[in-house]
C-alpha positions in Angstrom: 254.6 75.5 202.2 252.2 74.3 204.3 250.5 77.4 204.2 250.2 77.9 200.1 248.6 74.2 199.9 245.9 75.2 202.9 245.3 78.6 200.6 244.8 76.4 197.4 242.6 73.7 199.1 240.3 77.2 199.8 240.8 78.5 196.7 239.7 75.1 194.9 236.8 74.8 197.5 235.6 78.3 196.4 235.6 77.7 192.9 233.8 74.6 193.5 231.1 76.0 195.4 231.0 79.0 192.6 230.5 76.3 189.9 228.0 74.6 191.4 225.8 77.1 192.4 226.4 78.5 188.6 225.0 75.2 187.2 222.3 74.9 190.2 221.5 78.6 190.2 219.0 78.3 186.6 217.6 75.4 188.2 216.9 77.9 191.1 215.5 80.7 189.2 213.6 78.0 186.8 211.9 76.6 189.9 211.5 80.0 191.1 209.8 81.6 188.4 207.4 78.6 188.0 206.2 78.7 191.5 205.7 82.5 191.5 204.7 83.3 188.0 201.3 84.0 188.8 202.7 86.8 191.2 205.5 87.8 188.8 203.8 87.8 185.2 200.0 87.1 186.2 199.9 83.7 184.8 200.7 79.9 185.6 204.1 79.3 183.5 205.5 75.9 183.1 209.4 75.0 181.6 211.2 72.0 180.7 214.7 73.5 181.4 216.5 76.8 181.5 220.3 77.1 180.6 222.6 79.7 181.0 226.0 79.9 179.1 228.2 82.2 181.5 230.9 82.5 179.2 228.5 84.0 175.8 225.5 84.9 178.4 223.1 83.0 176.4 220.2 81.6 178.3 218.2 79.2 176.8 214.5 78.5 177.6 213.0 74.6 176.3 209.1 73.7 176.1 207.7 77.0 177.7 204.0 76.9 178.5 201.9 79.8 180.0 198.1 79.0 180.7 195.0 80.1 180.4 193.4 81.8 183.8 192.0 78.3 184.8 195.4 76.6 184.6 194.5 74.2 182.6 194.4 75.0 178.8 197.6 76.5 176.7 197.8 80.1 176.3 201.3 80.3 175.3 204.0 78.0 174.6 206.8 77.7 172.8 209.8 74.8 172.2 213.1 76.6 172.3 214.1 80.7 173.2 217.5 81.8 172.6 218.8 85.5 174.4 222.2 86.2 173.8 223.1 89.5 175.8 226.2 92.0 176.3 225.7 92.3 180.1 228.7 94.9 180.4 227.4 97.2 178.0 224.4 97.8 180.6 227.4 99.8 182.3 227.8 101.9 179.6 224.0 102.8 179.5 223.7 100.2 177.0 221.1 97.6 175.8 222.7 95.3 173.5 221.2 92.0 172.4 223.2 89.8 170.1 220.4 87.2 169.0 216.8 86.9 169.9 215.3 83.4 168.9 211.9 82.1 169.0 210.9 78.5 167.8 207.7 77.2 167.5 205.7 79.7 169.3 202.2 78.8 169.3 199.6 81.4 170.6 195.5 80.9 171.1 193.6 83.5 171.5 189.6 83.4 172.0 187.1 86.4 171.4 183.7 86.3 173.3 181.3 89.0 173.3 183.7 91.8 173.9 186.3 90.2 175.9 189.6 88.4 175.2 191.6 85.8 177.6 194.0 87.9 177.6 192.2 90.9 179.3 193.4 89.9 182.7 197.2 89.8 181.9 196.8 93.5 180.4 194.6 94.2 183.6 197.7 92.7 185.1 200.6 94.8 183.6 198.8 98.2 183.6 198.3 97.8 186.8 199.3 100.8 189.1 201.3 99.6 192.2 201.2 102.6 195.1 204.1 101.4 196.4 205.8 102.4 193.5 207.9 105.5 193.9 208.3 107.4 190.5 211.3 109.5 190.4 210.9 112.8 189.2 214.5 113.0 187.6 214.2 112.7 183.9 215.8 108.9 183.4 218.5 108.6 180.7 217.8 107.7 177.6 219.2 103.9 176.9 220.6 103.5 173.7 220.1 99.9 171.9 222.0 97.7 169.8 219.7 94.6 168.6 220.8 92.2 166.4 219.7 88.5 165.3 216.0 88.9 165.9 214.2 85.5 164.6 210.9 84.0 165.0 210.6 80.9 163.3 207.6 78.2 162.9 204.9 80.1 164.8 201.2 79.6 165.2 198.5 81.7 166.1 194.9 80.5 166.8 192.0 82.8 166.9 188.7 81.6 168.0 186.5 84.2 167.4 183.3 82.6 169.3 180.9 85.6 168.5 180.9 83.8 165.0 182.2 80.7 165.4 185.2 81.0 163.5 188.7 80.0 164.2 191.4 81.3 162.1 194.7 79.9 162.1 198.2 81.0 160.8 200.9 78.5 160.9 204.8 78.9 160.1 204.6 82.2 160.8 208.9 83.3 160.4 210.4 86.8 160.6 213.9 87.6 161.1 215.8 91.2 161.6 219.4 91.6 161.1 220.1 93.9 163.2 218.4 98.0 164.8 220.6 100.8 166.2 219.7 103.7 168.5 221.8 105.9 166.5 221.2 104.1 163.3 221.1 106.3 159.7 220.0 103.9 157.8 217.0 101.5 157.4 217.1 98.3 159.2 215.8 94.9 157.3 213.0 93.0 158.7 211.6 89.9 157.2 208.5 88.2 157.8 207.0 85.2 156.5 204.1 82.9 157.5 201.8 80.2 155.7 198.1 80.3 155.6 197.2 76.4 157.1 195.5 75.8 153.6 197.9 76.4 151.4 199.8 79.5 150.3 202.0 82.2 152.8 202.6 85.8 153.8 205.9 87.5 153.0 207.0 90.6 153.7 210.0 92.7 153.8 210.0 96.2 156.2 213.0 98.5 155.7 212.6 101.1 158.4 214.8 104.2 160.0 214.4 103.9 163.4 215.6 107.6 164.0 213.3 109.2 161.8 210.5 106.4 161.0 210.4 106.8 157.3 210.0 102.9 156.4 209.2 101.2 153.5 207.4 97.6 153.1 207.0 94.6 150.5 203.8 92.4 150.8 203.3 89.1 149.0 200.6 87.3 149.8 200.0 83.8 148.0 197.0 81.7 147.7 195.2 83.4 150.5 191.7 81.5 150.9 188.8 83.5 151.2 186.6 81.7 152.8 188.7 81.6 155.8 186.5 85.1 156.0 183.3 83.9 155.1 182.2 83.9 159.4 182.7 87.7 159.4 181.2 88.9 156.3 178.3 86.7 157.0 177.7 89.3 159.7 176.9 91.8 157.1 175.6 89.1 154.2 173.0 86.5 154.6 174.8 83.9 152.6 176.3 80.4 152.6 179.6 80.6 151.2 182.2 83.5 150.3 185.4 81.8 148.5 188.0 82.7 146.8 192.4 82.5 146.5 193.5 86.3 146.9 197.0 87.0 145.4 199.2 89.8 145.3 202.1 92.2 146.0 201.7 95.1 147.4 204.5 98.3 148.4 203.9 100.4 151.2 206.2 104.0 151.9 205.4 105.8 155.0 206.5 106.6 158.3 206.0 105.3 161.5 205.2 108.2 163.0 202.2 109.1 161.3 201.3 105.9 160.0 197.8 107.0 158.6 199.6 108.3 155.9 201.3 105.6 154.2 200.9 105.5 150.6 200.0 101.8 149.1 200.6 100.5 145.8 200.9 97.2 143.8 198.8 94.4 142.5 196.2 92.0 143.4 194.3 89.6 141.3 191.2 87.2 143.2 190.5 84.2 141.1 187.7 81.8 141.3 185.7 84.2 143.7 182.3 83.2 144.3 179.2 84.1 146.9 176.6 81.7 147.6 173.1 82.6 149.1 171.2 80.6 151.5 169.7 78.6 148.8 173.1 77.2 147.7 173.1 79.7 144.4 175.7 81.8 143.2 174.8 85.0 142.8 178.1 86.7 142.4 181.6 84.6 140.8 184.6 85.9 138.8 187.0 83.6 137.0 189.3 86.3 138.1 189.1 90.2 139.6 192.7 91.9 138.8 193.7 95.5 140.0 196.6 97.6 139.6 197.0 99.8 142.7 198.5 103.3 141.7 198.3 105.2 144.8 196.0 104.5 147.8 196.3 107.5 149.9 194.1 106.9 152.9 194.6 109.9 154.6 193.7 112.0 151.9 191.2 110.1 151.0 192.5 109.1 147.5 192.4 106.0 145.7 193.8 105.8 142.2 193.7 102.4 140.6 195.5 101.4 136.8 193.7 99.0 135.1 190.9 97.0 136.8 190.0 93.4 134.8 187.2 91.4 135.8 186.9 88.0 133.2 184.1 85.5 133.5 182.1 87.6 135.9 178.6 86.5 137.2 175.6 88.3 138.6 172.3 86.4 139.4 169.9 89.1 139.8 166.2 88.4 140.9 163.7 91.2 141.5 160.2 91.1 142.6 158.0 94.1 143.3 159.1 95.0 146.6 162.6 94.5 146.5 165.3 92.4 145.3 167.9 89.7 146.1 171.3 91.9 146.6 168.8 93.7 149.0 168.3 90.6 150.8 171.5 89.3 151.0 173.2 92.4 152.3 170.0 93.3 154.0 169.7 96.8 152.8 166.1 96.6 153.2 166.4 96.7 157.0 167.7 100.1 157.4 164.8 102.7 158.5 164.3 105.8 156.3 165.7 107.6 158.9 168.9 105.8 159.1 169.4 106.3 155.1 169.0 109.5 155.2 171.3 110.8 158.5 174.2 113.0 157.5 176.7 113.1 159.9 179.4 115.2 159.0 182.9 113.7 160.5 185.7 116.7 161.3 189.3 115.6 162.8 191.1 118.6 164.6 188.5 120.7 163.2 188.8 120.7 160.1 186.6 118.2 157.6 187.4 115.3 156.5 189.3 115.7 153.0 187.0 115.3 149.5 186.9 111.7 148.3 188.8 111.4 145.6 189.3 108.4 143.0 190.3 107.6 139.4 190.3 104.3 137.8 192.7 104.2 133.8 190.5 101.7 133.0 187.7 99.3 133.5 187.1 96.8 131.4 184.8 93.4 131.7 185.5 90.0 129.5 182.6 87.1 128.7 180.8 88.3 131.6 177.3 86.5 132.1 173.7 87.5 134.2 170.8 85.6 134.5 167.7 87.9 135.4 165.0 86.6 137.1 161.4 88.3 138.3 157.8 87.8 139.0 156.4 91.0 138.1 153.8 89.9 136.3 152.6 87.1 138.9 154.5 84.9 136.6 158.4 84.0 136.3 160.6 85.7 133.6 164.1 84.7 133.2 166.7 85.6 131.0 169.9 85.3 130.4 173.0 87.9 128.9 176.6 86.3 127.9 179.7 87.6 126.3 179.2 90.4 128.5 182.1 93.1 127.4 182.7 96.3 128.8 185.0 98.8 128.6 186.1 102.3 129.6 187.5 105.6 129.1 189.5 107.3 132.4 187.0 107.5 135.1 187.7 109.6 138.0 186.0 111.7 140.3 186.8 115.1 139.1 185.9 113.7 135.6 182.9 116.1 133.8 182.0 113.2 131.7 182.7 109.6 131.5 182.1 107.1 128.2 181.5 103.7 128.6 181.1 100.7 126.0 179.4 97.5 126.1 178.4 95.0 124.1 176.7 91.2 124.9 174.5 88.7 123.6 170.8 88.4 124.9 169.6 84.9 125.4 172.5 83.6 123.4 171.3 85.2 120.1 170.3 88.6 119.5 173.1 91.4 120.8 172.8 94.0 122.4 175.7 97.5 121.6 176.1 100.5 123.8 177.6 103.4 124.8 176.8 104.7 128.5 178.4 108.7 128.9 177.9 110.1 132.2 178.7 112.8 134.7 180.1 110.9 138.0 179.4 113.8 140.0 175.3 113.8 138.6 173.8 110.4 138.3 170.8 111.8 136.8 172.7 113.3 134.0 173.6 110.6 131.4 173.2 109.8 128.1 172.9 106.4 126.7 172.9 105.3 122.9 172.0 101.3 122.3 170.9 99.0 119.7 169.6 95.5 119.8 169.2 92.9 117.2 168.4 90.1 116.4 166.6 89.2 119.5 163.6 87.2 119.8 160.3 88.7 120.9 159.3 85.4 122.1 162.0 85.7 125.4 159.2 88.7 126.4 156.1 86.7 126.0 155.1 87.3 129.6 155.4 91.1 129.5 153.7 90.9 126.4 150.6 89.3 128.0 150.7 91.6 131.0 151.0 94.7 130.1 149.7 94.8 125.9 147.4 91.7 126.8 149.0 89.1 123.9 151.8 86.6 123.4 154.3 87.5 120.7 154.9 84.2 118.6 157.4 85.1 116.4 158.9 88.0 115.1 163.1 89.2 115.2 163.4 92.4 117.0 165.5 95.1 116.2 166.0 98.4 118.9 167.6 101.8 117.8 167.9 103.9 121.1 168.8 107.7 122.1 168.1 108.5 125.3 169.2 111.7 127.1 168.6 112.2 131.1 169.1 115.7 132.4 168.7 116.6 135.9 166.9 113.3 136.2 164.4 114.4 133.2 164.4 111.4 130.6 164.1 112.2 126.6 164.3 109.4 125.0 164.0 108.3 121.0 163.4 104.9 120.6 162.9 103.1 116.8 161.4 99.7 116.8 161.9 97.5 114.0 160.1 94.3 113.9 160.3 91.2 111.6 158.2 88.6 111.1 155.9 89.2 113.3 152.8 87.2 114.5 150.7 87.1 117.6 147.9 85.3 119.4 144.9 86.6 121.7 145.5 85.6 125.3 143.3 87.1 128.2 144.2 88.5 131.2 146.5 91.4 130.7 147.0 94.4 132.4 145.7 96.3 128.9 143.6 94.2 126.2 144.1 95.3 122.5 143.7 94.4 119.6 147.3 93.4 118.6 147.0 91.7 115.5 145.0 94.1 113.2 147.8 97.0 115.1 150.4 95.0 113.8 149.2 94.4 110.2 147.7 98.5 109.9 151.6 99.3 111.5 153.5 97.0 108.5 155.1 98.2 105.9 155.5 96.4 102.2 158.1 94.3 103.5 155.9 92.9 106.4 158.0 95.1 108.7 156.8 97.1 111.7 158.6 100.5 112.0 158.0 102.3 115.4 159.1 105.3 116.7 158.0 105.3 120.8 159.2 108.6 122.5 159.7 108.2 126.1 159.4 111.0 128.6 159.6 111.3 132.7 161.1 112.0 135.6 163.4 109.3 137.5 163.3 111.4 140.9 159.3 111.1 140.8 159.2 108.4 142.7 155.6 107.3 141.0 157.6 106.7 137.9 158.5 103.3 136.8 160.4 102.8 133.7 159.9 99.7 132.6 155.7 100.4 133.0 156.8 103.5 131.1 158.3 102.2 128.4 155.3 99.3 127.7 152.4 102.2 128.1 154.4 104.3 125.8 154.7 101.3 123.2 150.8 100.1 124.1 149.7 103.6 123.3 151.4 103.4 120.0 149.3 100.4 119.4 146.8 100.5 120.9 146.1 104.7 118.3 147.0 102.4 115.5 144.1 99.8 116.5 141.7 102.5 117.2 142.4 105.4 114.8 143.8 102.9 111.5 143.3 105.7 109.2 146.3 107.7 110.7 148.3 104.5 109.8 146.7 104.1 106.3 146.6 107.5 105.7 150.1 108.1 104.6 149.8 105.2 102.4 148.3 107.4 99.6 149.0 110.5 100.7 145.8 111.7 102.1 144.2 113.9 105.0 143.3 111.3 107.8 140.4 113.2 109.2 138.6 113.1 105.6 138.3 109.6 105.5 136.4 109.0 108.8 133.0 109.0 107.1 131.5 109.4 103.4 128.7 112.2 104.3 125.6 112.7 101.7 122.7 114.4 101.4 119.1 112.5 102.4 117.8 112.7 99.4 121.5 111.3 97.5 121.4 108.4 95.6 124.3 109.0 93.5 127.7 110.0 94.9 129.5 113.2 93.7 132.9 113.8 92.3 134.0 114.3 95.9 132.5 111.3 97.2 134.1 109.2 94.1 137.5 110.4 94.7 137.3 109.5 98.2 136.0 105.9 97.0 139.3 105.8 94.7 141.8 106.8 98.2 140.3 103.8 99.5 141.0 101.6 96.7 144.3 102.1 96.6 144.7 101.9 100.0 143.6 98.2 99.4 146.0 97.4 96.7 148.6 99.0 98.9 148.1 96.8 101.8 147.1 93.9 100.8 144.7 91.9 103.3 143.0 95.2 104.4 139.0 94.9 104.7 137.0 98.3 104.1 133.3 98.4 105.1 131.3 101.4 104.2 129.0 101.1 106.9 125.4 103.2 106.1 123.7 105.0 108.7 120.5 107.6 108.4 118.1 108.9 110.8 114.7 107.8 109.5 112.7 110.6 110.7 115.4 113.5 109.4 115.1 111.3 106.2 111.6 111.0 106.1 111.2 115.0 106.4 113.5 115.3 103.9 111.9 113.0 101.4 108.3 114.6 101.8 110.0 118.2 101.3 111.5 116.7 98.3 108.4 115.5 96.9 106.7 118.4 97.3 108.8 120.2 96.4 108.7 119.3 93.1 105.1 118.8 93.4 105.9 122.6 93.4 108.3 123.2 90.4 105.5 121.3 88.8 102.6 123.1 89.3 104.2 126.8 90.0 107.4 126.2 87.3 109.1 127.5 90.1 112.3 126.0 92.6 110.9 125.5 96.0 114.5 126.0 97.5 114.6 129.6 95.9 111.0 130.6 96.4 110.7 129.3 100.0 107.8 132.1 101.0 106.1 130.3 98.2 106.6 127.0 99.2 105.9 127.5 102.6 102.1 129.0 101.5 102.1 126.0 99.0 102.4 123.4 102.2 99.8 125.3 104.3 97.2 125.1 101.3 98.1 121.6 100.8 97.9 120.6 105.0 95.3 123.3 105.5 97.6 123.6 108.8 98.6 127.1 109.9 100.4 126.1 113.5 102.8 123.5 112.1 106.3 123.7 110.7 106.3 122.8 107.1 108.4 119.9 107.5 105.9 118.3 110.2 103.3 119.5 107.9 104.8 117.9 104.7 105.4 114.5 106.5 101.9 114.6 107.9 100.8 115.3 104.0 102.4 112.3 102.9 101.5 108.7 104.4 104.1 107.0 106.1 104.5 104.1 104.4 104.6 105.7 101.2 107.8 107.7 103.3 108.8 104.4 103.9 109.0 102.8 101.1 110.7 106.1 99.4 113.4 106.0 102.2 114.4 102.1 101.2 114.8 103.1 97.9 116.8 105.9 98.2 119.0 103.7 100.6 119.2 101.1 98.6 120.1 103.1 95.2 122.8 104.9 96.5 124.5 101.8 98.1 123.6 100.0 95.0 126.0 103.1 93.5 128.5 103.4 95.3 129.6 99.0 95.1 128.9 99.6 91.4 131.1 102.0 91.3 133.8 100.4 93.4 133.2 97.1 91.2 133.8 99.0 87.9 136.8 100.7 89.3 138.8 97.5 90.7 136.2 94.3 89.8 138.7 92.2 92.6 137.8 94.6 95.3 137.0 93.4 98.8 135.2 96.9 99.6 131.8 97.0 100.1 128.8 99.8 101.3 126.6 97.8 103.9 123.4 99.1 105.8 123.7 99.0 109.3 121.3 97.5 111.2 117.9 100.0 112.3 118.2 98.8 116.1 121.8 100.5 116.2 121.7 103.9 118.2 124.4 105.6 115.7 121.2 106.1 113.4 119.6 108.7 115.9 120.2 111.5 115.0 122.5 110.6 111.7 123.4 112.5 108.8 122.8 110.2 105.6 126.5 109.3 106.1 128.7 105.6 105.5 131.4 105.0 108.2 134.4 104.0 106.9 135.9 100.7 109.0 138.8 99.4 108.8 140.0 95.5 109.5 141.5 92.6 108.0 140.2 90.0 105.9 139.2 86.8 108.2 141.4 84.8 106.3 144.5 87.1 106.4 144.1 87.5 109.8 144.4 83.5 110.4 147.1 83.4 107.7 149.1 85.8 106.2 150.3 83.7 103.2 146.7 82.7 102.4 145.7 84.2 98.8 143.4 87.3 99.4 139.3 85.7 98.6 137.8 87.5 95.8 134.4 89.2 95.6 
C-alpha cells in the first residue's frame, strides 16, 4: 500500500514537472530566439508572447518585430501568426501543415542607389557555412500537404529614395485552401489587397502543382496613376502623370516556363492626364479602353479587339528645331549614334521572334489638339475638335491599312479624310482630304511669311489627292476660295503682288480656282513640306501676277503669247486687220472681267524711226520723180540717194537721214506717233464707247525704247478704284 502511494506521489511529481516546463518551455525558446536572433536569422527580433497548444500543435506568435540593421527602425512586424502542424506525419516523410495565418503583416522596404536593407539578410542566408557537411546521398523527396494558408490585412512600404517615392499597399489578403504533393488538380489561391487611395487588387490563381499549368484572374479597381508619376518622370520631364486604371485581366500558362503565359482581358484608364513643367496638359483622355485578345510575350504577339480613346487631348508645340513631345521625353538628347545602333538580340541562338500585332479596331471620339509654333518668328495657334477617327483591321502582316477621320478646324470649317497605308512602308501611303468652310484668316501669319500679305477674308475650300511612293510625294491639290480679299503687309519671306493675283485668278462668281501640284521627296532631308506646299502655291501666284495674260487668256479663247505686245511698222499710223482683231480680244477680255485695266503702252526707237521715216520720204520722193517703187527698184533707189547726198561711202539709210534735217525727222516722228495712237483709242472708243483701255506713249527717258520695234506693250492691272473696292461701280472714260 505504502508502496503504490510513494509510486503515485512520483508519478504526480513527474507530471507536474512535465507541465510546467511545457508551459515555461515557449517562454524559453521565446527568450531564446530573441536574444540570439541576430545569430540565428541575421536580425534583432522582438515578440510579445509565443504559445504552443500541445494537444492541436498550434503555436502562436503575438506582436512580432524584426529590425532594421541598426536596431532601431521596423523592418518587419506583424500582430498575430498562427502554425498548425501534423508533427507525426514528419515520420512518415511528411510535411503537413493544417493552417498558416498571418495578420497584419507590415513590411518596409527602402531602395538607395542600388542597394536594399534587406541585402544583408540575403548576404546572410546564402551564406556558405564550411562547417557544413553536404551528404552526397540523394535526400528523399518530402511530400507536402498544405492547407489553410491566409494572409490577411498586410502592408507593404516601398521607399524608393533614388526618386523619392514611397509606394504603399495596404490590406493586402490572400488565402489558399489547400496544395498537395501528389495533387491532380489545380489548387485555389486568392489574393486581395487595397491601393491606400482607394480601390484594390484581386486575384484568383488556379495552379497544378505537378505539372504547373495554372491559370489566373486579375481585377484591379481604381488604381491611381500617379502613384507612378516618380518613375516615369525618370524618362519624362513633367509635373504630373494621373490617372484611375481599371480592369480584368486572365492569364493561362505554366509555371514552368512562365515567359510564355498568354494574357487577355480588359482595361479601360479614365481621366488620364500628363502635365509638363509649365503646369499644361499636353496629353488627357476622358477615357483609353482596350480589349486584350491575346498578348503572347514570348512570341512576340500582341493582338488587341477594339481600342477606344473619347475625349482625347494632344497639345502639340513646334518650333524650328524641335518640339515639345521631344522635350518632354527628351528624345532630343540621344546622339546620332545612339539612334542609329542595331543590335540584334539572339536567345539560345536563335533570333528573337518577328514582332507581330493586330489591332480589330481603332477608333477616336470628340478628340481635341491645340497647335502651337513660332515658325515665322511669330506665334500661330490653332485649334481641331470633334476629332473622329476610325479604322479598318490593322495588323502587322496587313499590305494596306484605311483609315477615316473627320474634325472641325477652329470650331468651324471641317476637315474629311481617308489615310490608306502600308504598315510595313511608311513612305508608301496615300491620303485623300477635303476641307471646307475654313477661314483663311486662322493662316494670316503664314500668309505674311511666306506670300508676304494678310488674308482678310475669304472661306476656304481644299480638295486633296496625294500619293507617296517610296517616299516620292505626287500630290493634286484644288483650291477653292471665296470671298476673298487681302491687304499689303511688308516683311515676308516672298513679296507679291497678291491682290491683282487674286482678282486675274477669279472667276465670274468672284471665286479663285487653283490647282497646286505638289512634288518631292520626304527622305531628302532638305525638304520641308509645309515650305513646299506655300512655294508651290506662291509660284502659282506669284505666274498669275507676273504673266496675267496666261490667266486672261482663256477668257476668250486666245493664244497667250500673241497678246504680249501689239508690233507695227515705223512708218504705221493705222492699225491692220490683225492689229484690230487683237484690239477686239482685249475688249472682251474687259467686259469679261470686269475691273480689269489695259494699257497699251507705246514704245519706238527714235533713231530706227527716224531712218525709217527719211527712207520713206524719199522714197516716194522717188515714185515721184522716177514713177517707180523704191522697195522694188532698190539698185535705183540706192543711186537716187547717192545723187541726192552726193555721198559714195555711206549706207543709204545714214545717207537719207543726213539728207533730211533733224527736226523736220522730228517733227515727222511725233506725228506718226501720235496718229496711230490717236487710231488705235478711236478705234477702241467706237468699238465699246465705256472702255477703260487706252494706247499711252511711254516716256523717252525709259530704256525699253532702245532699240524698239514701233511696238505697244500690252499691261495688265486693275482699276484704282476696284482694287480699293470691289463693289465700287467701274469709272467711265
Amino acid at each position: 500500500m505504502f508502496k503504490s502511494k510513494k509510486r503515485l506521489k512520483l508519478l504526480s511529481i513527474s507530471l507536474a514537472i512535465i507541465i510546467i516546463v511545457m508551459i515555461v518551455s515557449p517562454l524559453i525558446v521565446k527568450n531564446y530566439i530573441i536574444n540570439n536572433s541576430k545569430e540565428l536569422i541575421g536580425r534583432q527580433i522582438n515578440l510579445g508572447s509565443l504559445k504552443y497548444n500541445y494537444f492541436s500543435s498550434t503555436a502562436r506568435i503575438y506582436d512580432f518585430k524584426m529590425f532594421e540593421k541598426n536596431e532601431k527602425d521596423i523592418f518587419v512586424s506583424f500582430d498575430t501568426a498562427i502554425v498548425n502542424l501534423e508533427p507525426l506525419r514528419f515520420i512518415f516523410n511528411e510535411k503537413n501543415l493544417e493552417q498558416f495565418y498571418v495578420k497584419g503583416l507590415i513590411v518596409n522596404t527602402v531602395l538607395k542607389d542600388s542597394t536594399f536593407n534587406f541585402d544583408d539578410l540575403i548576404a546572410f542566408h546564402t551564406a556558405v557555412d564550411s562547417s557544413e557537411v553536404v551528404s552526397e546521398e540523394k535526400e528523399e523527396t518530402f511530400k507536402y500537404d498544405l492547407s489553410n494558408l491566409e494572409l490577411k490585412d498586410a502592408s507593404f512600404y516601398f521607399d524608393n529614395k533614388n526618386v523619392n517615392k514611397a509606394t504603399e499597399i495596404e490590406d493586402f489578403s490572400f488565402f489558399i485552401p489547400e496544395i498537395l504533393w501528389d495533387q491532380t488538380q489545380k489548387s485555389n489561391a486568392d489574393l486581395k489587397f487595397n491601393f491606400k487611395p482607394g480601390g484594390y487588387f484581386k486575384s484568383t490563381l488556379n495552379i497544378n502543382p505537378v505539372d504547373g499549368e495554372f491559370d489566373a484572374k486579375i481585377e484591379i479597381n481604381q488604381l491611381y496613376l500617379n502613384a507612378f508619376d516618380a518613375y516615369v518622370k525618370q524618362y519624362a520631364d513633367i509635373n504630373e502623370f494621373s490617372g484611375v486604371l481599371n480592369g480584368q485581366v486572365e492569364i493561362i500558362g505554366n509555371t514552368n516556363n512562365p515567359t510564355k503565359a498568354i494574357v487577355f482581358g480588359t482595361t479601360e484608364v479614365t481621366d488620364f492626364s500628363m502635365k509638363d513643367r509649365n503646369n499644361k496638359a499636353f496629353l488627357k483622355a476622358n477615357s483609353v479602353n482596350a480589349e486584350l485578345k491575346k498578348m503572347d510575350y514570348s512570341n512576340s504577339s500582341y493582338e488587341f479587339g477594339a481600342i477606344e480613346l473619347t475625349q482625347p487631348y494632344i497639345y502639340f508645340e513646334m518650333d524650328s528645331i524641335t518640339n515639345n513631345f521631344f522635350q518632354i521625353f527628351k528624345l532630343d538628347d540621344y546622339s546620332e549614334s545612339e539612334t542609329e545602333a542595331q543590335v540584334e538580340v539572339e536567345v539560345d541562338g536563335l533570333s528573337e521572334p518577328e514582332l507581330f500585332y493586330a489591332i480589330d479596331n481603332l477608333k477616336v471620339n470628340a478628340g481635341l489638339m491645340d497647335y502651337s509654333d513660332n515658325l515665322t518668328g511669330n506665334r500661330f495657334d490653332y485649334h481641331l475638335n470633334n476629332i473622329s477617327i476610325d479604322s479598318d483591321s490593322i495588323s502587322s502582316k496587313s499590305e494596306w491599312i484605311d483609315i477615316y477621320a473627320d474634325m472641325l478646324l477652329n470650331n468651324r470649317g471641317t476637315l474629311k479624310s481617308k489615310l490608306g497605308i502600308n504598315p510595313n512602308a511608311y513612305d508608301n501611303l496615300k491620303l485623300d482630304m477635303v476641307i471646307e468652310n475654313f477661314l483663311l484668316s486662322d493662316i494670316n501669319i503664314y500668309a505674311n511669311y511666306y506670300v508676304g500679305h494678310s488674308i482678310l477674308v475669304g472661306d476656304f475650300y481644299y480638295y486633296s489627292k496625294s500619293n507617296i511612293t517610296n517616299g516620292e510625294i505626287l500630290s493634286e491639290n484644288q483650291l477653292l476660295v471665296k470671298n476673298v480679299s487681302v491687304e499689303n503687309t511688308k516683311g515676308g519671306l516672298f513679296s507679291l503682288p497678291l491682290k491683282f493675283a487674286l482678282f486675274l485668278l477669279k472667276d465670274k462668281n468672284g471665286d479663285v480656282n487653283l490647282n497646286v501640284p505638289v512634288r518631292g521627296n520626304m527622305n531628302d532631308p532638305e525638304v520641308n513640306i509645309g515650305k513646299l506646299v506655300w512655294t508651290t502655291l506662291k509660284n502659282k501666284i506669284t505666274g498669275a501676277a507676273s504673266d496675267p495674260i496666261s490667266s486672261l487668256a482663256g477668257l476668250v479663247g486666245v493664244n497667250p503669247k500673241d497678246y504680249k505686245e501689239l508690233v507695227f511698222e515705223y512708218t504705221d499710223t493705222i492699225p491692220t486687220e490683225t492689229h484690230y482683231e487683237k484690239l477686239d480680244k482685249l475688249l472682251e477680255m474687259e467686259t469679261e472681267k470686269e475691273g480689269l485695266k489695259v494699257t497699251l503702252e507705246h514704245f519706238v526707237d527714235p533713231d530706227l524711226q527716224k531712218e525709217a521715216l527719211a527712207i520713206s520720204t524719199l522714197g516716194q520722193q522717188y515714185e515721184t520723180e522716177s514713177g517707180k517703187n523704191y522697195l522694188e527698184d532698190e539698185k535705183g533707189f540706192e543711186k537716187y540717194i547717192k545723187n541726192l547726198t552726193q555721198v559714195d561711202s555711206m549706207n543709204i539709210r545714214d545717207a537719207a537721214v543726213m539728207h533730211i534735217d533733224d527736226i523736220t525727222l522730228n517733227e515727222l516722228s511725233k506725228n506718226y506717233n501720235s496718229a496711230l495712237l490717236r487710231n488705235i483709242n478711236a478705234y477702241l472708243k467706237n468699238t465699246k464707247p465705256d472702255t477703260n483701255i487706252k494706247a499711252v506713249a511711254s516716256k523717252t527717258e525709259e530704256p525699253d525704247n532702245t532699240g524698239s520695234q514701233n511696238r505697244f506693250k500690252i499691261n495688265f492691272d486693275m482699276l484704282t478704284v476696284m482694287a480699293d473696292d470691289p463693289t465700287a461701280e467701274k469709272p467711265k472714260n
